[in-house]
PyMOL Python script that loads the backbone (N, CA, C, O; Angstrom):
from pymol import cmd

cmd.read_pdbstr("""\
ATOM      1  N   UNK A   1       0.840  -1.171   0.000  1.00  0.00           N
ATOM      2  CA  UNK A   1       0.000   0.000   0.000  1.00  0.00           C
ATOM      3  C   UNK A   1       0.888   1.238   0.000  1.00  0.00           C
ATOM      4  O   UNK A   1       1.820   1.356   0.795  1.00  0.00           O
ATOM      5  N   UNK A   2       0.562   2.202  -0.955  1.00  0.00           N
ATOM      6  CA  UNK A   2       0.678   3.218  -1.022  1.00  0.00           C
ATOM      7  C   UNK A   2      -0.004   4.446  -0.181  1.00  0.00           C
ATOM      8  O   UNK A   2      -1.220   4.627  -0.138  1.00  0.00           O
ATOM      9  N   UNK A   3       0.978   5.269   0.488  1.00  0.00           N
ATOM     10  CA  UNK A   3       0.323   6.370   1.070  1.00  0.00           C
ATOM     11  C   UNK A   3       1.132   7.129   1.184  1.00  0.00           C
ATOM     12  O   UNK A   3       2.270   6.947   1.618  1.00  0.00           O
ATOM     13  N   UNK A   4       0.197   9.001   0.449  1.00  0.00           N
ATOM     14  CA  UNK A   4       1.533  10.475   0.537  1.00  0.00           C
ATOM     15  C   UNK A   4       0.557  11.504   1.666  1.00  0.00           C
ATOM     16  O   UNK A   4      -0.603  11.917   1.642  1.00  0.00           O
ATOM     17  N   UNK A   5       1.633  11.636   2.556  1.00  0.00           N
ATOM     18  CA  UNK A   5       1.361  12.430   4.020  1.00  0.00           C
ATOM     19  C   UNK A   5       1.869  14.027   3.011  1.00  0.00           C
ATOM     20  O   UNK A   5       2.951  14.333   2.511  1.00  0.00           O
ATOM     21  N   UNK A   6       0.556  14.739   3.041  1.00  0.00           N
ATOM     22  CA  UNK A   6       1.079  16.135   2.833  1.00  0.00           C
ATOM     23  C   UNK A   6       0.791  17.141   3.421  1.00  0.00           C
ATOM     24  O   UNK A   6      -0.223  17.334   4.092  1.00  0.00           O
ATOM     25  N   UNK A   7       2.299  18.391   3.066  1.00  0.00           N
ATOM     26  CA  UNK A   7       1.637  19.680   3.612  1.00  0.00           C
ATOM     27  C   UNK A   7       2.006  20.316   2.501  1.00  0.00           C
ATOM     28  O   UNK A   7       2.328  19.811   1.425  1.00  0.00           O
ATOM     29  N   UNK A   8       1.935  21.750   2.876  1.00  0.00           N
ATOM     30  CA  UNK A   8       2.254  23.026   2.234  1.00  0.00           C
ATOM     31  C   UNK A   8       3.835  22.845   1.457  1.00  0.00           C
ATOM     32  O   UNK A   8       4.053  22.559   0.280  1.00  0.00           O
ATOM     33  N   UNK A   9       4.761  23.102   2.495  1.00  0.00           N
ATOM     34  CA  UNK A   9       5.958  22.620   2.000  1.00  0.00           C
ATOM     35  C   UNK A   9       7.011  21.646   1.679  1.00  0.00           C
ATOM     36  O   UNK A   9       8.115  21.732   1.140  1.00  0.00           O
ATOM     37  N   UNK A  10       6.107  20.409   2.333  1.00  0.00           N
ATOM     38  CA  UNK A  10       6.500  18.932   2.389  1.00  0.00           C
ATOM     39  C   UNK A  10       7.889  18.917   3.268  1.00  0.00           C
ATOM     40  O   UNK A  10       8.698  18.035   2.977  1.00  0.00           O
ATOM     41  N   UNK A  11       8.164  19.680   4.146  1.00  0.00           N
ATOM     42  CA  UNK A  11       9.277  19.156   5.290  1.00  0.00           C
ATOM     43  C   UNK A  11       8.918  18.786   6.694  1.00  0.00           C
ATOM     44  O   UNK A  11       9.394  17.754   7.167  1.00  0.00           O
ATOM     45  N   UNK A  12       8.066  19.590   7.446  1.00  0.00           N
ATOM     46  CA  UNK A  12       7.998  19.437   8.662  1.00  0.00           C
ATOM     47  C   UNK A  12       6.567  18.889   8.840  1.00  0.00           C
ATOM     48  O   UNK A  12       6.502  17.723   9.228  1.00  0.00           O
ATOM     49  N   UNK A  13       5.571  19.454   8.648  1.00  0.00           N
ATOM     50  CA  UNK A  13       4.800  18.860   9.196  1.00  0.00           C
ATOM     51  C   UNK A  13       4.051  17.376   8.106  1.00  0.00           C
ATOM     52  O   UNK A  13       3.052  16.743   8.448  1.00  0.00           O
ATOM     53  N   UNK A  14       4.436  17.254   7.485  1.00  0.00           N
ATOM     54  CA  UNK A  14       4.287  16.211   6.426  1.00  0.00           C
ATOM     55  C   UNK A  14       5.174  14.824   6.772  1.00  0.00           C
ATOM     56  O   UNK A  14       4.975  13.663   6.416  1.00  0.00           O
ATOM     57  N   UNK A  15       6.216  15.400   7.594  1.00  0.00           N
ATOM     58  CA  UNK A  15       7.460  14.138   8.047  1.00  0.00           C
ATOM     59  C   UNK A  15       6.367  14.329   9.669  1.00  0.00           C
ATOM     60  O   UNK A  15       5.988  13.255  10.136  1.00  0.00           O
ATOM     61  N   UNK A  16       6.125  15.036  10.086  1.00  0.00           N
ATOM     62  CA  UNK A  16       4.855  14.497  11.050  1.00  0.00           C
ATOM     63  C   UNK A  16       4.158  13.372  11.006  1.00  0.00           C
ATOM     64  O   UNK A  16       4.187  12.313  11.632  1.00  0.00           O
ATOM     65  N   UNK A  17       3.408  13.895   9.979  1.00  0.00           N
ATOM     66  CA  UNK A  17       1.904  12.677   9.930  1.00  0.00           C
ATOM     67  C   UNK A  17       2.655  11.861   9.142  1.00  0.00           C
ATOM     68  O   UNK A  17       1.784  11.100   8.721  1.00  0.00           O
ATOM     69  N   UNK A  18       3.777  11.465   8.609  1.00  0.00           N
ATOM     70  CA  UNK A  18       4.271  10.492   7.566  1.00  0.00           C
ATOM     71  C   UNK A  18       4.459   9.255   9.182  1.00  0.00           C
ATOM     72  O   UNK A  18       4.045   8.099   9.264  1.00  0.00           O
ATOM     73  N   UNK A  19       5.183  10.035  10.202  1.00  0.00           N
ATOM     74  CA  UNK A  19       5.907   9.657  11.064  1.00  0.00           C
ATOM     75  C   UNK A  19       4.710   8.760  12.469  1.00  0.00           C
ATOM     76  O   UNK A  19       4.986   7.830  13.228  1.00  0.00           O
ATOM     77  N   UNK A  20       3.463   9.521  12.319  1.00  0.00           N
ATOM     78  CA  UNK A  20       2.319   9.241  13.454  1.00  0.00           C
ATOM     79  C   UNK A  20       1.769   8.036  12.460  1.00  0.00           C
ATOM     80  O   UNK A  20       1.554   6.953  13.005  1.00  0.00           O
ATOM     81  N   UNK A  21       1.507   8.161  10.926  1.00  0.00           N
ATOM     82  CA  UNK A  21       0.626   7.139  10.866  1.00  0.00           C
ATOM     83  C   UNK A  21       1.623   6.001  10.501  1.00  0.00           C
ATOM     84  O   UNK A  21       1.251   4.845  10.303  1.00  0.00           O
ATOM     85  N   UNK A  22       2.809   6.379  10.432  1.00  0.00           N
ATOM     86  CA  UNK A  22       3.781   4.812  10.400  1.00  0.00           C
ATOM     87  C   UNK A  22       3.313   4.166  11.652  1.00  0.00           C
ATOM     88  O   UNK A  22       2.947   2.995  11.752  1.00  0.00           O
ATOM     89  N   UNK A  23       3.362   5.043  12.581  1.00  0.00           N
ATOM     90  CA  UNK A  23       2.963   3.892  13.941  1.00  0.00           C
ATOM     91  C   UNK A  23       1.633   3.530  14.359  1.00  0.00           C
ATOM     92  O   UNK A  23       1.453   2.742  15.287  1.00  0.00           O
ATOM     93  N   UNK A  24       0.541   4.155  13.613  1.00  0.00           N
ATOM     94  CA  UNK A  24      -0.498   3.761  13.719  1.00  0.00           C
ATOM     95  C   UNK A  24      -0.622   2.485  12.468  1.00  0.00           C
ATOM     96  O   UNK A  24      -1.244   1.455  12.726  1.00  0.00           O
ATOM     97  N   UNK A  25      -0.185   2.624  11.578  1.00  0.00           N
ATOM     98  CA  UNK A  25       0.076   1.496  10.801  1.00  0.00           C
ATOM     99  C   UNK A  25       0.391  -0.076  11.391  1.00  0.00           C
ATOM    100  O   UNK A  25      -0.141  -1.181  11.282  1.00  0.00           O
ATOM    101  N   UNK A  26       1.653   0.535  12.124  1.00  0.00           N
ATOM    102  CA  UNK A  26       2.579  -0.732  12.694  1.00  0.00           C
ATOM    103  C   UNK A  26       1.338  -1.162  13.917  1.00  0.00           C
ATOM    104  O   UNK A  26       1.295  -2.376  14.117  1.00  0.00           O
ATOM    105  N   UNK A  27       0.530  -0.487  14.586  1.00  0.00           N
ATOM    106  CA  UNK A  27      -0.372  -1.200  15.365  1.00  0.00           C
ATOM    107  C   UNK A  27      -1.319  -1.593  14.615  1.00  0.00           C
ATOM    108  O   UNK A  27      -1.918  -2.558  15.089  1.00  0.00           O
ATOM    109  N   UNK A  28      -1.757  -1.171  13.471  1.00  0.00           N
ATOM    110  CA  UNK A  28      -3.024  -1.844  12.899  1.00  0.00           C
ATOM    111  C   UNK A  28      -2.371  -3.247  12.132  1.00  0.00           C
ATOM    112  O   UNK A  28      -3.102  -3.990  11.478  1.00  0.00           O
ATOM    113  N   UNK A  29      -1.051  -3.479  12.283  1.00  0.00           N
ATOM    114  CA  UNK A  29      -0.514  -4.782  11.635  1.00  0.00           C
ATOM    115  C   UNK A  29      -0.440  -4.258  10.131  1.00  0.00           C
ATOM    116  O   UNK A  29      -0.460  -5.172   9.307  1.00  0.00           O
ATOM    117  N   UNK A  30      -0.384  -3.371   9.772  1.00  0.00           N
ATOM    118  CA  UNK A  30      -0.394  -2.965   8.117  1.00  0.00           C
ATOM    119  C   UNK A  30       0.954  -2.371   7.400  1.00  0.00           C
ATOM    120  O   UNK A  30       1.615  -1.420   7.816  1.00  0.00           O
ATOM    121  N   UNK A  31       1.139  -2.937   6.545  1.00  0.00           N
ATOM    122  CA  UNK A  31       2.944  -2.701   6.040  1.00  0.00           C
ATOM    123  C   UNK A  31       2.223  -1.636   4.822  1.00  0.00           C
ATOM    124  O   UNK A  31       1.296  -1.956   4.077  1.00  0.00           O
ATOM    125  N   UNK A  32       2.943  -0.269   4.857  1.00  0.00           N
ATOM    126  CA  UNK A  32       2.927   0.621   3.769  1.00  0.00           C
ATOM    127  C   UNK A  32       3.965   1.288   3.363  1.00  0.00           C
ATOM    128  O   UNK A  32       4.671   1.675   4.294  1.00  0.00           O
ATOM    129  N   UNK A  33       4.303   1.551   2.380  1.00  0.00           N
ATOM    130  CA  UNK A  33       4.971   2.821   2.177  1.00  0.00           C
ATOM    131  C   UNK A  33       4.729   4.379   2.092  1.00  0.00           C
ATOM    132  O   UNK A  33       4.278   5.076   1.183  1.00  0.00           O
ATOM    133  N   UNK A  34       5.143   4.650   3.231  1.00  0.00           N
ATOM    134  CA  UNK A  34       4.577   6.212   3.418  1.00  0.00           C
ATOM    135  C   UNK A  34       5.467   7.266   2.826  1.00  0.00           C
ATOM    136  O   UNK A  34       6.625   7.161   3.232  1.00  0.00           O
ATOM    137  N   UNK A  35       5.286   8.143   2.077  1.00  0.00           N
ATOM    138  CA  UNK A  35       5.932   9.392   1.435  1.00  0.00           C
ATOM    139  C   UNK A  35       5.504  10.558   1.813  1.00  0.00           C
ATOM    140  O   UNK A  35       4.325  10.825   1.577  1.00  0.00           O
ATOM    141  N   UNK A  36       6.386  11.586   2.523  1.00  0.00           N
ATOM    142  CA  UNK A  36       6.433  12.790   2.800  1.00  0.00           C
ATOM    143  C   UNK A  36       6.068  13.510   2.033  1.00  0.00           C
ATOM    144  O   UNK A  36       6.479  12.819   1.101  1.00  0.00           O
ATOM    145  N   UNK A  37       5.373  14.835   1.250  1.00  0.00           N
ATOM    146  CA  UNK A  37       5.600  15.403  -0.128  1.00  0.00           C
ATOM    147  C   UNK A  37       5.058  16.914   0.104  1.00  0.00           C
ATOM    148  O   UNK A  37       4.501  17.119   1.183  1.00  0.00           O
ATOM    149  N   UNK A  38       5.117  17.482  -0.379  1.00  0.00           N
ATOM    150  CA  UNK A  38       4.479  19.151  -0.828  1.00  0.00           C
ATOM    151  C   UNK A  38       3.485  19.073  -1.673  1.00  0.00           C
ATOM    152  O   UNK A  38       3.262  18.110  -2.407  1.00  0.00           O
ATOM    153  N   UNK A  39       2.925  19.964  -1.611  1.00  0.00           N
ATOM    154  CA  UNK A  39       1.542  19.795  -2.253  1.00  0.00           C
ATOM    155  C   UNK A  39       2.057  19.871  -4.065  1.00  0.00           C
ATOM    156  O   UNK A  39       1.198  19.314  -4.748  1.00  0.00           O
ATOM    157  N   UNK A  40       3.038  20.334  -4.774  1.00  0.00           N
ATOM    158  CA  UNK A  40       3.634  20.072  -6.277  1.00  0.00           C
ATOM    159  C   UNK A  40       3.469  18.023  -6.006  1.00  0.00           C
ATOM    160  O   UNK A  40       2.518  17.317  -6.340  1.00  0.00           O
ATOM    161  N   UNK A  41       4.508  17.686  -5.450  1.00  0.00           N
ATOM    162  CA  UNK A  41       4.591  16.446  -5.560  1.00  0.00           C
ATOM    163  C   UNK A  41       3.414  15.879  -5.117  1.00  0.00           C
ATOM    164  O   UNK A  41       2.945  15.118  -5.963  1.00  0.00           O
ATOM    165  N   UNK A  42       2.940  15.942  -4.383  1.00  0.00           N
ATOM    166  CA  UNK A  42       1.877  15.164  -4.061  1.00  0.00           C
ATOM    167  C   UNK A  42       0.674  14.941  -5.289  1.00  0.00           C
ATOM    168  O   UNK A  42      -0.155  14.039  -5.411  1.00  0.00           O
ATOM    169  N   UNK A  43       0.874  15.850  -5.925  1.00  0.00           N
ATOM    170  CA  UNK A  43      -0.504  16.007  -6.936  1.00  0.00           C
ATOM    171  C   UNK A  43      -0.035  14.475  -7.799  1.00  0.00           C
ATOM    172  O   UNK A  43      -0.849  13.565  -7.958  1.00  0.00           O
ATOM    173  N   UNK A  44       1.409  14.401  -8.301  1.00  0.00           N
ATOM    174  CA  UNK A  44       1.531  13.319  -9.362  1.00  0.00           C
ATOM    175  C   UNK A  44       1.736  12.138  -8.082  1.00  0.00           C
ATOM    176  O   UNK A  44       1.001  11.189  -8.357  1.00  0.00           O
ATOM    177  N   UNK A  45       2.295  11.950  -7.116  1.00  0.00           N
ATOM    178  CA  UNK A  45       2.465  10.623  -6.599  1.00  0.00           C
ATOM    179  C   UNK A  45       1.284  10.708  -5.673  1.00  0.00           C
ATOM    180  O   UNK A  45       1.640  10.378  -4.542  1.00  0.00           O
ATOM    181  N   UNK A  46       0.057  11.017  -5.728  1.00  0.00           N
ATOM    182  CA  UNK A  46      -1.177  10.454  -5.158  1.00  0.00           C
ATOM    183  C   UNK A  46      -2.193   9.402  -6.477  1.00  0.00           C
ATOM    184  O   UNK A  46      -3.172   8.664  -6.360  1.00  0.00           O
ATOM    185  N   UNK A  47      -1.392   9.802  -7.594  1.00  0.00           N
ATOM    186  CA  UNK A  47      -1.528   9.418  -8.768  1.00  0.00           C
ATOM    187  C   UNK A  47      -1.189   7.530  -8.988  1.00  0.00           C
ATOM    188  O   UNK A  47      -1.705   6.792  -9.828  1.00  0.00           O
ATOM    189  N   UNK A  48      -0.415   7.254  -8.176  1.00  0.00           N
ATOM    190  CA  UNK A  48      -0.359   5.872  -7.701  1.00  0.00           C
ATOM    191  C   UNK A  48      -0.163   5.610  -6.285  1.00  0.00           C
ATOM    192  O   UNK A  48       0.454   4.585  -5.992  1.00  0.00           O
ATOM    193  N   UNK A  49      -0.481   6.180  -5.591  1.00  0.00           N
ATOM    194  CA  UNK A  49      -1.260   5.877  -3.767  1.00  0.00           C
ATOM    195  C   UNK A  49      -2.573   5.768  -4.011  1.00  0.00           C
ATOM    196  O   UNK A  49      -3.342   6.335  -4.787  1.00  0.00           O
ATOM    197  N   UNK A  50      -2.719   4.641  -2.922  1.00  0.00           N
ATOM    198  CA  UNK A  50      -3.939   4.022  -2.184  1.00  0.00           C
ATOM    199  C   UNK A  50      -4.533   5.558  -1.441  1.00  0.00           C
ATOM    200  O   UNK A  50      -5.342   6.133  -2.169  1.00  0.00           O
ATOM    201  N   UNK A  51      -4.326   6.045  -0.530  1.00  0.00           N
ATOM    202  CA  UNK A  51      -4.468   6.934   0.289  1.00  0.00           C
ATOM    203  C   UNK A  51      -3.555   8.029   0.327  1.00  0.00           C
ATOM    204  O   UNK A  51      -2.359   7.800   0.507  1.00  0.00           O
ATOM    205  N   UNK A  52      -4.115   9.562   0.130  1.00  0.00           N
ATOM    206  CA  UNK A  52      -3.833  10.293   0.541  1.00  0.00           C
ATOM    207  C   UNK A  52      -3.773  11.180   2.027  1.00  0.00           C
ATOM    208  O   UNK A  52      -4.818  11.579   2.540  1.00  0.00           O
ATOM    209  N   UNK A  53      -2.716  11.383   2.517  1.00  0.00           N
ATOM    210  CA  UNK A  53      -3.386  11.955   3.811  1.00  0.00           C
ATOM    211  C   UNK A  53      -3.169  13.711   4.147  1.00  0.00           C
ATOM    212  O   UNK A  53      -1.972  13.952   3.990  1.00  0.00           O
ATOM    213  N   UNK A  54      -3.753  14.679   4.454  1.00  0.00           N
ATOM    214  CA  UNK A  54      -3.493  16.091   4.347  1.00  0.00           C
ATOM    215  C   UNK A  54      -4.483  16.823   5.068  1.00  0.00           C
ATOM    216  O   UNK A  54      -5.521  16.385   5.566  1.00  0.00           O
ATOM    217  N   UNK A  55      -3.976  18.157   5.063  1.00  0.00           N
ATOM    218  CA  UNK A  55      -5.133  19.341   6.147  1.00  0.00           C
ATOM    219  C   UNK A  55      -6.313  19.261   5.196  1.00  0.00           C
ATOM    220  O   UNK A  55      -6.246  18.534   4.206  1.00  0.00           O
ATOM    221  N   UNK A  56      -7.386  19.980   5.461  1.00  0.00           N
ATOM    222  CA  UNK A  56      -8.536  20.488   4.929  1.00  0.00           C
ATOM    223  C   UNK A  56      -8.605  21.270   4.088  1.00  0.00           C
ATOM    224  O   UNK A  56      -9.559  21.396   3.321  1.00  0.00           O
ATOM    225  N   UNK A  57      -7.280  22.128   4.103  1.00  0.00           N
ATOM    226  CA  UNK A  57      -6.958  23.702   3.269  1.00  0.00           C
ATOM    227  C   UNK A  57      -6.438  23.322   2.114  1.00  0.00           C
ATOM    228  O   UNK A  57      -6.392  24.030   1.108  1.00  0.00           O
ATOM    229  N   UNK A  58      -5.842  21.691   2.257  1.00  0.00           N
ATOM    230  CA  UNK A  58      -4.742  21.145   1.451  1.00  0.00           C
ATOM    231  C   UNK A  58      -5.559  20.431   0.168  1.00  0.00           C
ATOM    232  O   UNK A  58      -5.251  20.472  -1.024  1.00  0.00           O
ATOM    233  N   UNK A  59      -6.679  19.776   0.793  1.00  0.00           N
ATOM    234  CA  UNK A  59      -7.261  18.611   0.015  1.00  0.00           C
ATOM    235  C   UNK A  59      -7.822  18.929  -0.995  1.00  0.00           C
ATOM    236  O   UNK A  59      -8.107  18.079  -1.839  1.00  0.00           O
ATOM    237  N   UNK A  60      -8.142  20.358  -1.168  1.00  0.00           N
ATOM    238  CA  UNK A  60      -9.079  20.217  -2.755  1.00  0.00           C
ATOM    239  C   UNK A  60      -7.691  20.797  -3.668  1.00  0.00           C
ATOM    240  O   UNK A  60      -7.916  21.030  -4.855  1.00  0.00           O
ATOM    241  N   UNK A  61      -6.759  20.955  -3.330  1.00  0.00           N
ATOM    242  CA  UNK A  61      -5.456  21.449  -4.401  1.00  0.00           C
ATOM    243  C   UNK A  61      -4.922  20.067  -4.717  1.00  0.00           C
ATOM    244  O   UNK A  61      -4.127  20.134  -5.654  1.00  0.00           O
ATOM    245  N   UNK A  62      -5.104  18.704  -4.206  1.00  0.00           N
ATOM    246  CA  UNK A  62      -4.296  17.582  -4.314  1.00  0.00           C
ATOM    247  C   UNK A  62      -5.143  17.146  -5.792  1.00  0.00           C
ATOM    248  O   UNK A  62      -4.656  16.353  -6.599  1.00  0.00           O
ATOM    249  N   UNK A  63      -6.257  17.697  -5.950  1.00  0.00           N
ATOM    250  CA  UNK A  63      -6.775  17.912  -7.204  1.00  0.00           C
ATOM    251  C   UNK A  63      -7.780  16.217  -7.598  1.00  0.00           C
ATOM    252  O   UNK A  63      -8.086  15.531  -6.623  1.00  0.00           O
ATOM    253  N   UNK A  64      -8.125  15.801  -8.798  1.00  0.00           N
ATOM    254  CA  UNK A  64      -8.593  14.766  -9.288  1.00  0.00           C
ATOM    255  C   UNK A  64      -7.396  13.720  -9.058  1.00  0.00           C
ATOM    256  O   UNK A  64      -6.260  13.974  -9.461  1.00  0.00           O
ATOM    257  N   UNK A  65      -7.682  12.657  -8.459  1.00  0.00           N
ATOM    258  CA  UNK A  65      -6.380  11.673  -8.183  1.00  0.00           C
ATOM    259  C   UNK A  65      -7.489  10.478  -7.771  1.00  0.00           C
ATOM    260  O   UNK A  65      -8.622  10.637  -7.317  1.00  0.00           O
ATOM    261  N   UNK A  66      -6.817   9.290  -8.067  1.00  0.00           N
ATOM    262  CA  UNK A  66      -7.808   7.882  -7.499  1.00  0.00           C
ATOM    263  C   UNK A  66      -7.639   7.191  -6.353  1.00  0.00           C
ATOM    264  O   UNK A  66      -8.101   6.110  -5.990  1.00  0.00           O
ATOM    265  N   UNK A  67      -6.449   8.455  -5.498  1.00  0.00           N
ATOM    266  CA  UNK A  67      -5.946   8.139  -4.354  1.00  0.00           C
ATOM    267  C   UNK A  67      -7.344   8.351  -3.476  1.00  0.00           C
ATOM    268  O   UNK A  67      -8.205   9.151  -3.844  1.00  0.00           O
ATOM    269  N   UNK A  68      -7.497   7.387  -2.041  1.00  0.00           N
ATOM    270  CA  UNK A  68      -8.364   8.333  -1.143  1.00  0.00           C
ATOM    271  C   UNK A  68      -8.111   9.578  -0.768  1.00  0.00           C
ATOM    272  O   UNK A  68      -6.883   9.643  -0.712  1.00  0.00           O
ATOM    273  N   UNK A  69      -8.601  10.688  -0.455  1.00  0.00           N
ATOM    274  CA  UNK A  69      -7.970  11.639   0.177  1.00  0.00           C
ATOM    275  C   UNK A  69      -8.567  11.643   1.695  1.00  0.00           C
ATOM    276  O   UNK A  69      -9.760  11.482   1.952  1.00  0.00           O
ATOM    277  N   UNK A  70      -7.632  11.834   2.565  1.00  0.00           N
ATOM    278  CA  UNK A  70      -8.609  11.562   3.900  1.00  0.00           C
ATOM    279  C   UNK A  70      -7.545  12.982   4.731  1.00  0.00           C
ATOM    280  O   UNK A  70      -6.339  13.038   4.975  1.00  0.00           O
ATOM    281  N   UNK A  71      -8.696  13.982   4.970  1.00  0.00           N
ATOM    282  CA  UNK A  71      -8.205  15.124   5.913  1.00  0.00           C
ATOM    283  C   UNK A  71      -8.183  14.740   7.335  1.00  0.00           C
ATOM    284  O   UNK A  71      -8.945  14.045   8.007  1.00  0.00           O
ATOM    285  N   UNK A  72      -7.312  15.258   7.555  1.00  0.00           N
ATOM    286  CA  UNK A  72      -6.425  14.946   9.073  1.00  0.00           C
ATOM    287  C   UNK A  72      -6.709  16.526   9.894  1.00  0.00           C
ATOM    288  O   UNK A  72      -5.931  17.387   9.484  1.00  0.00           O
ATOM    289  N   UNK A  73      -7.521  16.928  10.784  1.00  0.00           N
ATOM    290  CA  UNK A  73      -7.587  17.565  11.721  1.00  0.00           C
ATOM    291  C   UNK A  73      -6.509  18.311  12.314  1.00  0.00           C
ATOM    292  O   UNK A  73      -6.220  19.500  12.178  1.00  0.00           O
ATOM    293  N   UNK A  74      -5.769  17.078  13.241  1.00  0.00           N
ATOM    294  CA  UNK A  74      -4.756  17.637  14.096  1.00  0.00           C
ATOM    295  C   UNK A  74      -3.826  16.324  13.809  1.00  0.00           C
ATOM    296  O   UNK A  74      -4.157  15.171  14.087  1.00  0.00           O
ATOM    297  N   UNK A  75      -2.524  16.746  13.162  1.00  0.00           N
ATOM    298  CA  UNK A  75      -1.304  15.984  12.825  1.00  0.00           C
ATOM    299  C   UNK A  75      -0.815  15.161  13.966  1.00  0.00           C
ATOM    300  O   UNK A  75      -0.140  14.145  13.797  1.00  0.00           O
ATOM    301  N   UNK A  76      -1.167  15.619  15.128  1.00  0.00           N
ATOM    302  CA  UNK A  76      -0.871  15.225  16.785  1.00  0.00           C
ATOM    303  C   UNK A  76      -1.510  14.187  16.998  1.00  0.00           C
ATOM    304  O   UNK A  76      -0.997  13.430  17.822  1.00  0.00           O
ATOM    305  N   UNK A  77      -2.446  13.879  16.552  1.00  0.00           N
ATOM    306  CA  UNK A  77      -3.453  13.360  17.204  1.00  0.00           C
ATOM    307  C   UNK A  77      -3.574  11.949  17.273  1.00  0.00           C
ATOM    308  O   UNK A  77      -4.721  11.514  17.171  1.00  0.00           O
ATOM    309  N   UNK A  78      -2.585  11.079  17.433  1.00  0.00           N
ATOM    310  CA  UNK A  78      -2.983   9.413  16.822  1.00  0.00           C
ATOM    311  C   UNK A  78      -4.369   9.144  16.795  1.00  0.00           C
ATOM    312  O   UNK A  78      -4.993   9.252  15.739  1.00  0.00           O
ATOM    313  N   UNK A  79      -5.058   8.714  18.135  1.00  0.00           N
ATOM    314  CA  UNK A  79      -6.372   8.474  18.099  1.00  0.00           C
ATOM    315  C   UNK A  79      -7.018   8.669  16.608  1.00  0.00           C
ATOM    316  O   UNK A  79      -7.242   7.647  15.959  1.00  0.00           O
ATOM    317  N   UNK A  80      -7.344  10.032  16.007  1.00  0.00           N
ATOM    318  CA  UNK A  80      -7.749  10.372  15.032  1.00  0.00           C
ATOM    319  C   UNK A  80      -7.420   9.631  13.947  1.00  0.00           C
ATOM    320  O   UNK A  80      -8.220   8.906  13.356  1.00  0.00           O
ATOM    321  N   UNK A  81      -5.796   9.841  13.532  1.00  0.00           N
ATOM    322  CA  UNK A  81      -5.175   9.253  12.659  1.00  0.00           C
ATOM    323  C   UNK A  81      -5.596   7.470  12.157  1.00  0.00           C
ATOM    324  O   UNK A  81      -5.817   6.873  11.104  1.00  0.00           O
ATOM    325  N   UNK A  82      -5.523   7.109  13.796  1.00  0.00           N
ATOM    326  CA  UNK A  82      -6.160   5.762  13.532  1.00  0.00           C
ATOM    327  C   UNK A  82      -7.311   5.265  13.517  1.00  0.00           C
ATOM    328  O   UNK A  82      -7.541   4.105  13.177  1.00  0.00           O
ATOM    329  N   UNK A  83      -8.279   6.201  13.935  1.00  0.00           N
ATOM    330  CA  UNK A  83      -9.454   6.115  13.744  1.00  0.00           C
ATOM    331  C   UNK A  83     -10.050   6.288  11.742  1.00  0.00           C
ATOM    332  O   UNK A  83     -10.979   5.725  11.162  1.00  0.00           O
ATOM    333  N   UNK A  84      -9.144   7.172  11.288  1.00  0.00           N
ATOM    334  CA  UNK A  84      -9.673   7.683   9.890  1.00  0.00           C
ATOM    335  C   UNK A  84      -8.915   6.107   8.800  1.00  0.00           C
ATOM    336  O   UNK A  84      -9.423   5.530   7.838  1.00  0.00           O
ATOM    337  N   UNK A  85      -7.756   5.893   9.411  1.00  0.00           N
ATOM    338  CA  UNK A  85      -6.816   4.870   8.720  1.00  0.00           C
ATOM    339  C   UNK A  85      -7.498   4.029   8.623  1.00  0.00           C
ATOM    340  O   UNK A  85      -7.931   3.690   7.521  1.00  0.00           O
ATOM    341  N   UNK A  86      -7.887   3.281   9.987  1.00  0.00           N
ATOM    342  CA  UNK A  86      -8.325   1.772  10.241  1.00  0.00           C
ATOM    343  C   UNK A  86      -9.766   1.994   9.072  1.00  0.00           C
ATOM    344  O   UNK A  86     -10.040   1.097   8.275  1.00  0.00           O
ATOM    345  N   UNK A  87     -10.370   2.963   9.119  1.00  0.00           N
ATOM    346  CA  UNK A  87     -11.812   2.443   8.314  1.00  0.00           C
ATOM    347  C   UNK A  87     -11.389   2.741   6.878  1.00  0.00           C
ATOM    348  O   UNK A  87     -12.039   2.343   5.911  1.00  0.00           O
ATOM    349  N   UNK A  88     -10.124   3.552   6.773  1.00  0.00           N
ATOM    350  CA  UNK A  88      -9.754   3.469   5.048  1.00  0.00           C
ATOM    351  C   UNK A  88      -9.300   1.870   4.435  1.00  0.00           C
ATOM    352  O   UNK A  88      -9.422   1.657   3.229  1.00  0.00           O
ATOM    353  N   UNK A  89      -8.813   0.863   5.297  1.00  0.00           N
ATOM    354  CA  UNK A  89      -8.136   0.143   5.086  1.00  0.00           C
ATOM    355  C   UNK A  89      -8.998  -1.366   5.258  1.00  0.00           C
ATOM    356  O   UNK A  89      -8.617  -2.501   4.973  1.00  0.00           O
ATOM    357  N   UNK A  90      -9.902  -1.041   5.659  1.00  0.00           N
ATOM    358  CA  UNK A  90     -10.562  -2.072   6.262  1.00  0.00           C
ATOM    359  C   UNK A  90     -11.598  -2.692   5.396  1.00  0.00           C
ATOM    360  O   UNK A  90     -12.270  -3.634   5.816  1.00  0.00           O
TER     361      UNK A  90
END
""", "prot")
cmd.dss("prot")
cmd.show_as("cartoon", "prot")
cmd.util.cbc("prot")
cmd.orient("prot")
């Protein structure tokens, strides 16, 4: 499985949620490859991801893609994270 964690500039807070849902991953037992990206990159490599993950402000610029797009609230937040993951995956 494919999945691109994005933000605005694809360094910090994108290596965030790349970094929270690796471990919400590793508890749901699910092996992915997660990619950091900026919203440029993200547009073509959501283009072969399963799931997209990003803010609210972010998600309608990630544009037409056959990726899920699933907005993330608060980057902090596991609970959330794994709450939105587990029913993408399931």
């Amino acid at each position: 499985m494919k999945i691109v964690a994005v933000c605005g500039m694809g360094i910090g807070t994108s290596v965030l949620l790349k970094m929270n849902a690796e471990k919400v991953l590793q508890d749901l037992g699910i092996d992915a490859d997660i990619e950091a990206a900026d919203i440029g990159v993200a547009r073509g490599a959501a283009q072969t991801a399963e799931i997209v993950l990003t803010s609210e402000e972010l998600a309608p610029e990630i544009g037409d893609v056959p990726a899920e797009v699933i907005v993330i609230e608060n980057f902090f937040d596991l609970d959330e994270i794994h709450k939105k993951l587990s029913a993408a995956v399931r």
